[in-house]
C-alpha positions as CSV (number, residue, x, y, z in Angstrom):
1,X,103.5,70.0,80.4
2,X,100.6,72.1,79.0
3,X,97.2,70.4,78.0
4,X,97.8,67.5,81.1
5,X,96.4,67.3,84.2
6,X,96.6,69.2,86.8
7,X,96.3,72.3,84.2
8,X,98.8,74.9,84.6
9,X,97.4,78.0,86.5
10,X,96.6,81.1,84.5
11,X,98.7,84.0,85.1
12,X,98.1,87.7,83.8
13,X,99.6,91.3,84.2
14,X,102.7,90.0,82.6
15,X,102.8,87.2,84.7
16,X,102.6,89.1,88.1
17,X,99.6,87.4,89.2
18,X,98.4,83.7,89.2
19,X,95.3,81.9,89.6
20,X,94.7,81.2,93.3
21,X,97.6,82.7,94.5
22,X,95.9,84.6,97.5
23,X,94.1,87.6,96.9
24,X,90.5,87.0,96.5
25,X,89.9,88.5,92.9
26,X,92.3,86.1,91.8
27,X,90.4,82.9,93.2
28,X,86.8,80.9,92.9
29,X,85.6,83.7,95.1
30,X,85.5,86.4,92.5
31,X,83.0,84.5,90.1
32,X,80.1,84.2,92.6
33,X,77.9,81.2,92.9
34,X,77.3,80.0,89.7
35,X,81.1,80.3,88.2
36,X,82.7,82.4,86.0
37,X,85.7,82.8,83.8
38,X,88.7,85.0,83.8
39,X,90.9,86.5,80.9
40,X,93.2,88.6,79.9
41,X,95.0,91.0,78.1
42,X,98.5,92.9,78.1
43,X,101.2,94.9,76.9
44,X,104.1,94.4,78.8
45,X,106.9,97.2,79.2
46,X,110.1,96.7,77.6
47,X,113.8,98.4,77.8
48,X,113.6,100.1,74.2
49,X,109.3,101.5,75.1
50,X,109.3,101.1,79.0
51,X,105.3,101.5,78.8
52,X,102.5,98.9,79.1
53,X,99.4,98.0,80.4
54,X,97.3,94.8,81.8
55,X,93.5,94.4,81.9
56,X,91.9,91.5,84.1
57,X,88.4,91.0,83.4
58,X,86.0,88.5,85.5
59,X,83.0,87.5,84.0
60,X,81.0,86.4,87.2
61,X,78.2,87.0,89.4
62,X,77.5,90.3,92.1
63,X,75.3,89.5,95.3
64,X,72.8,92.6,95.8
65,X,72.3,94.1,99.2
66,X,68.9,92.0,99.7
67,X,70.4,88.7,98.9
68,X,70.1,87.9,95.0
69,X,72.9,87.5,92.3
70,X,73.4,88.7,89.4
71,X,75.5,88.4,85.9
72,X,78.2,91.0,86.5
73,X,81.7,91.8,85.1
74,X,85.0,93.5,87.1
75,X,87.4,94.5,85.0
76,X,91.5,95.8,86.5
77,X,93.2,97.4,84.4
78,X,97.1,98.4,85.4
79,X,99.2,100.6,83.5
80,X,103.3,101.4,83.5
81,X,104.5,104.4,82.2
82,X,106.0,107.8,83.1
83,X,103.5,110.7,84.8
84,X,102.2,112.8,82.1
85,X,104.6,115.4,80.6
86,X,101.4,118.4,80.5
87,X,101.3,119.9,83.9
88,X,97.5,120.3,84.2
89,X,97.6,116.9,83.2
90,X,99.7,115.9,85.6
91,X,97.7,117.5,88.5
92,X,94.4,116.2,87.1
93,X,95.3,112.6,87.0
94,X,97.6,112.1,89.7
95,X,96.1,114.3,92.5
96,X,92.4,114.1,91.7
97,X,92.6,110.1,91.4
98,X,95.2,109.2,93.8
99,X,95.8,111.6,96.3
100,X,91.7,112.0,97.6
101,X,91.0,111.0,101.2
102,X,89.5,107.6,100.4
103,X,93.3,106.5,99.3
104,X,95.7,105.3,102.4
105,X,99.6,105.6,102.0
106,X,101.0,102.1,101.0
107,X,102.5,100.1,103.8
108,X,106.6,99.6,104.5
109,X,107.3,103.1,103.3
110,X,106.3,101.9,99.6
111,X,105.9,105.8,97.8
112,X,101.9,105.7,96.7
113,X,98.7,105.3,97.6
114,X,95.9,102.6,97.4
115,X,91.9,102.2,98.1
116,X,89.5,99.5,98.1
117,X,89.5,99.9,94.2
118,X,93.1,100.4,93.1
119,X,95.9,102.6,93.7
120,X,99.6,104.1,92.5
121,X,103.2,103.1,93.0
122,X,105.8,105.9,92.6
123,X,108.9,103.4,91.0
124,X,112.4,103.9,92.0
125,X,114.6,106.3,90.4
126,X,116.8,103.9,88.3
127,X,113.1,104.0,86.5
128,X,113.1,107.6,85.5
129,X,112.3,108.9,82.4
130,X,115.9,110.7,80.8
131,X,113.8,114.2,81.5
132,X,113.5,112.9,85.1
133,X,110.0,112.6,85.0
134,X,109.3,109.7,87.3
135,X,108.1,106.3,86.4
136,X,104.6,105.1,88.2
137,X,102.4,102.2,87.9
138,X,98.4,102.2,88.7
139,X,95.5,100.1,89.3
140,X,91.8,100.9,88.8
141,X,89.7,98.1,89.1
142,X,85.5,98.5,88.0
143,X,82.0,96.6,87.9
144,X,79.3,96.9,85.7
145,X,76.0,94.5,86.1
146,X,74.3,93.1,83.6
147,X,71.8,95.5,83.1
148,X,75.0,98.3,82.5
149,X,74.5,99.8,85.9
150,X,77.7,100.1,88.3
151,X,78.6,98.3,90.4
152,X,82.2,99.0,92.3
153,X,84.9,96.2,92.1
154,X,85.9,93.9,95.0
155,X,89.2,93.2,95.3
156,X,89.1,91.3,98.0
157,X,90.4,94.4,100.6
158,X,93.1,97.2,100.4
159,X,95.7,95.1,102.1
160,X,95.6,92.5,98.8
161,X,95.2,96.0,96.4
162,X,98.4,96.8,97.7
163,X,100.3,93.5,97.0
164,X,98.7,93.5,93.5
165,X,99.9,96.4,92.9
166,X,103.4,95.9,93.7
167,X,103.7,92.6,92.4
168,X,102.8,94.6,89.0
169,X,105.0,96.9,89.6
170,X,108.0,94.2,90.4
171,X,107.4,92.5,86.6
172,X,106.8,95.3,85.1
173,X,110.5,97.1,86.2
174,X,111.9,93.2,85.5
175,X,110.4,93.6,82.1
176,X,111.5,97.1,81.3
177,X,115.0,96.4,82.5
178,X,115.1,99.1,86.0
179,X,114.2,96.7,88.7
180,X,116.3,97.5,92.1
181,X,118.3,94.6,93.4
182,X,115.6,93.8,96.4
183,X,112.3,94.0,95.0
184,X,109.0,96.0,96.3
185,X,107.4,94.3,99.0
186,X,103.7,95.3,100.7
187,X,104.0,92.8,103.1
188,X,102.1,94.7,106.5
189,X,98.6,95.6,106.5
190,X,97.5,98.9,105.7
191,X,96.4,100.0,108.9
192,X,95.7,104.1,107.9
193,X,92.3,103.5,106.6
194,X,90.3,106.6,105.7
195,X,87.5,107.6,107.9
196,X,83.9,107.7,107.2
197,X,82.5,110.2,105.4
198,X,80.9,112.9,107.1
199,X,77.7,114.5,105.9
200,X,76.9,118.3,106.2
201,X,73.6,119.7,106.0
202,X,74.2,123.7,105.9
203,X,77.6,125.6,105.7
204,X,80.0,124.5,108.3
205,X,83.4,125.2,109.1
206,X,86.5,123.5,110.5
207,X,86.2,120.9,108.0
208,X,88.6,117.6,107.8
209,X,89.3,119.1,111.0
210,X,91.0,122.1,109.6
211,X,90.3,125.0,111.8
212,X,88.3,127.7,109.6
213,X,88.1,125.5,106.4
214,X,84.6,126.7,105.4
215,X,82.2,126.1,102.4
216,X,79.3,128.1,101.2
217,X,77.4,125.0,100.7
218,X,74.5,122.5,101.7
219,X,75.1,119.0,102.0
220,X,78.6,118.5,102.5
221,X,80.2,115.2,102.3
222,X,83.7,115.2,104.5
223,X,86.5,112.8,104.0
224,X,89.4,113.1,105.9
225,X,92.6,110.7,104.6
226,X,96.4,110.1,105.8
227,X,97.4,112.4,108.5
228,X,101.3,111.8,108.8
229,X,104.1,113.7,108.4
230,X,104.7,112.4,104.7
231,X,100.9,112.4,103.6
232,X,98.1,114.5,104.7
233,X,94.4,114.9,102.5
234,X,91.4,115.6,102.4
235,X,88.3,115.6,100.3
236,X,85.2,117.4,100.4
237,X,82.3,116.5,97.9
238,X,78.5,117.0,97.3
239,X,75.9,114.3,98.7
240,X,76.7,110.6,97.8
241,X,79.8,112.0,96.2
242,X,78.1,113.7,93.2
243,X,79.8,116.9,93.0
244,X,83.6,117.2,94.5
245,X,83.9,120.5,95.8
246,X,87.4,120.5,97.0
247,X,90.5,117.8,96.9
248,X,93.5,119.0,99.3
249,X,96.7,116.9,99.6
250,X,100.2,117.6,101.4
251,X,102.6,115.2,100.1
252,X,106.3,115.2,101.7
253,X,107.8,112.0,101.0
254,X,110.4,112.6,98.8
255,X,109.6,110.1,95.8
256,X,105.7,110.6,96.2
257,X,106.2,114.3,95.7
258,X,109.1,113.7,92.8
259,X,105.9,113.2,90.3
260,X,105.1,117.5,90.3
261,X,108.9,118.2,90.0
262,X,109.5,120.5,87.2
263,X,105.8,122.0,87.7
264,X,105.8,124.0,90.5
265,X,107.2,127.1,89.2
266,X,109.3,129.5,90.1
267,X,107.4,132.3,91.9
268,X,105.5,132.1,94.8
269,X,101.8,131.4,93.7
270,X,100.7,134.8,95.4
271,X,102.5,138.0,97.0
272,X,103.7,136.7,100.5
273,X,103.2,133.1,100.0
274,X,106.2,131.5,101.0
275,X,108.0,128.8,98.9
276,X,107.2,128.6,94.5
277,X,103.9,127.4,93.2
278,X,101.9,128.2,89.9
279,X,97.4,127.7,89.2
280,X,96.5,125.9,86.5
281,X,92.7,126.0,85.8
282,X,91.1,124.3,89.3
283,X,94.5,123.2,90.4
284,X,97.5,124.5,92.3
285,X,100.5,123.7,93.8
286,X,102.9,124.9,96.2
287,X,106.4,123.8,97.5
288,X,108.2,125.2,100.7
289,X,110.8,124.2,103.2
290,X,108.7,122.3,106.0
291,X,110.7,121.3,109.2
292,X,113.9,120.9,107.3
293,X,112.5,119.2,104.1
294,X,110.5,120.1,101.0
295,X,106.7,119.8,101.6
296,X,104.0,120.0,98.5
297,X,100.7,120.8,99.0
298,X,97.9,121.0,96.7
299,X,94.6,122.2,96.1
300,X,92.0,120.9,92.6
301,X,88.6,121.5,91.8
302,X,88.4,125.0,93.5
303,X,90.3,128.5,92.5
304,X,90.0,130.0,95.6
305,X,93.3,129.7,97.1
306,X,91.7,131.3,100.3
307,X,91.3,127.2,101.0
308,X,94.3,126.2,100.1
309,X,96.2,128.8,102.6
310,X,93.5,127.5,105.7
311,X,95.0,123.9,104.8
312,X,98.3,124.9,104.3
313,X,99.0,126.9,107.2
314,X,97.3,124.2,109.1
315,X,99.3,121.6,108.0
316,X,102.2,123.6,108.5
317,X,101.5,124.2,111.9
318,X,100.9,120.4,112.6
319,X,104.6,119.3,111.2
320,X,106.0,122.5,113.4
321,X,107.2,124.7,110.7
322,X,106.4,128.2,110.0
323,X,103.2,129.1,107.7
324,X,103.0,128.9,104.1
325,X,100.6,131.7,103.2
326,X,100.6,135.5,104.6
327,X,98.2,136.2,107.5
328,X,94.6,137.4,105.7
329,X,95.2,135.0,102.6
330,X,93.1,132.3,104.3
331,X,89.7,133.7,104.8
């Protein structure tokens, strides 16, 4: 009964998660030394507006690299909903935020992605939208000390990211009325970590270990992600991550890749490329037949599809198929 003892457990993000259920953020350990508190707050999805959204803040404490604490809050903040209907749209927030190179693939086959601070579940199809656009659920999580400055969020790892976000994403289909008849599970660890960064000082090629992938600039930051035959990225940024430069991503599992359906196009993205594709600002996209199956690849924050051929042919190559782009389009 509530208001006796013990106290009943506080539970949040439509009642996915409860206190001291496992992961870290979720325990004592997330407040620090000297204690915290923890609220919520939430709109849950629902079968007549299957869209909502959670926020978990943590008013706590954040160690510094030299020892002290300080007053800090982490806030996550999950949302359900459809991918965007605007294409650019669509590339911008899905690619640039989910598919970098700091993002591993989700364990058990799960479609989506997930980092140290958050990541994105592609729902199954009995939770598309009646346009067919499909359904996904995300987590970002954030810190900010007490004197406003950043601070990242710790979540406790990307193993426990991954089975926050799919507990979210279990109540939130149960809520909106799609849930399959076995639910999501993220029970193995996520073993493809992304590599270290690598830093450039002066123009170098074969980046991410793409042979001829070359920028003109100084102080290159390399990040190379998943390298499977479902995922593939790769992100290449200024120093410290100031400037990104160039975001590639080869996505070929079927329901990861279902979020740029119906944005592709319907001419190949340049005379002799094989497959459709279109550009859109910093962004483009291009689907072809890959060793029997579709394969998307994609290219933000550069319009020099001279890179996006070096990756794609690359790729290609890897995965045994023939190459996307015309001989002379990667330079």
């Amino acid at each position: 009964m509530a208001g006796t003892w013990p106290w009943p457990k506080g539970r949040y993000c439509w009642g996915a998660w409860e206190e001291d259920s496992g992961p870290e953020i979720l325990g004592d350990a997330a407040f620090g030394e000297d204690g915290g508190s923890r609220s919520g707050e939430e709109t849950a999805p629902t079968r007549e507006r299957p869209v909502g959204s959670c926020e978990l803040t943590i008013a706590g404490g954040h160690k510094r690299a030299f020892g002290t604490e300080v007053p800090a809050d982490q806030r996550v903040t999950v949302e359900y909903g459809p991918v965007p209907e605007a294409a650019k749209t669509r590339l911008s927030r899905l690619q640039s935020d989910y598919l970098r190179a700091d993002m591993a693939a989700l364990p058990d086959g799960l479609p989506g992605t997930v980092g140290g601070g958050g990541g994105l579940v592609v729902l199954p199809k009995s939770c598309d939208t009646r346009d067919g656009r499909p359904t996904v659920v995300t987590m970002e999580a954030s810190g900010t000390l007490s004197d406003g400055s950043g601070a990242g969020a710790d979540l406790g790892g990307t193993s426990e990211v991954a089975v926050l976000l799919v507990a979210a994403a279990n109540r939130g289909m149960e809520a909106a009325g799609c849930a399959p008849d076995e639910p999501l599970r993220a029970d193995s660890p996520v073993y493809d970590q992304p590599s270290e960064s690598k830093r450039h000082f002066a123009a170098s090629e074969d980046l991410c270990g793409i042979r001829g992938l070359r920028l003109d600039e100084e102080k290159v930051e390399e990040s190379t992600g998943a390298v499977t035959r479902d995922l593939h990225t790769c992100s290449l940024s200024g120093e410290r991550g100031h400037a990104s430069y160039l975001n590639l991503a080869m996505v070929a599992q079927p329901r990861l890749a279902a979020m740029f359906d119906g944005i592709v196009g319907e001419r190949p993205v340049a005379r002799g490329w094989r497959g459709t594709g279109s550009v859109r600002g910093t962004h483009a996209i291009v689907r072809a037949d890959c060793a029997g199956r579709p394969a998307t690849f994609l290219m933000d924050s550069s319009t020099d599809l001279g890179h996006l051929a070096t990756f794609s042919n690359a790729v290609a190559d890897r995965l045994g198929c023939a190459p996307i782009a015309p001989e002379g389009a990667a330079r």
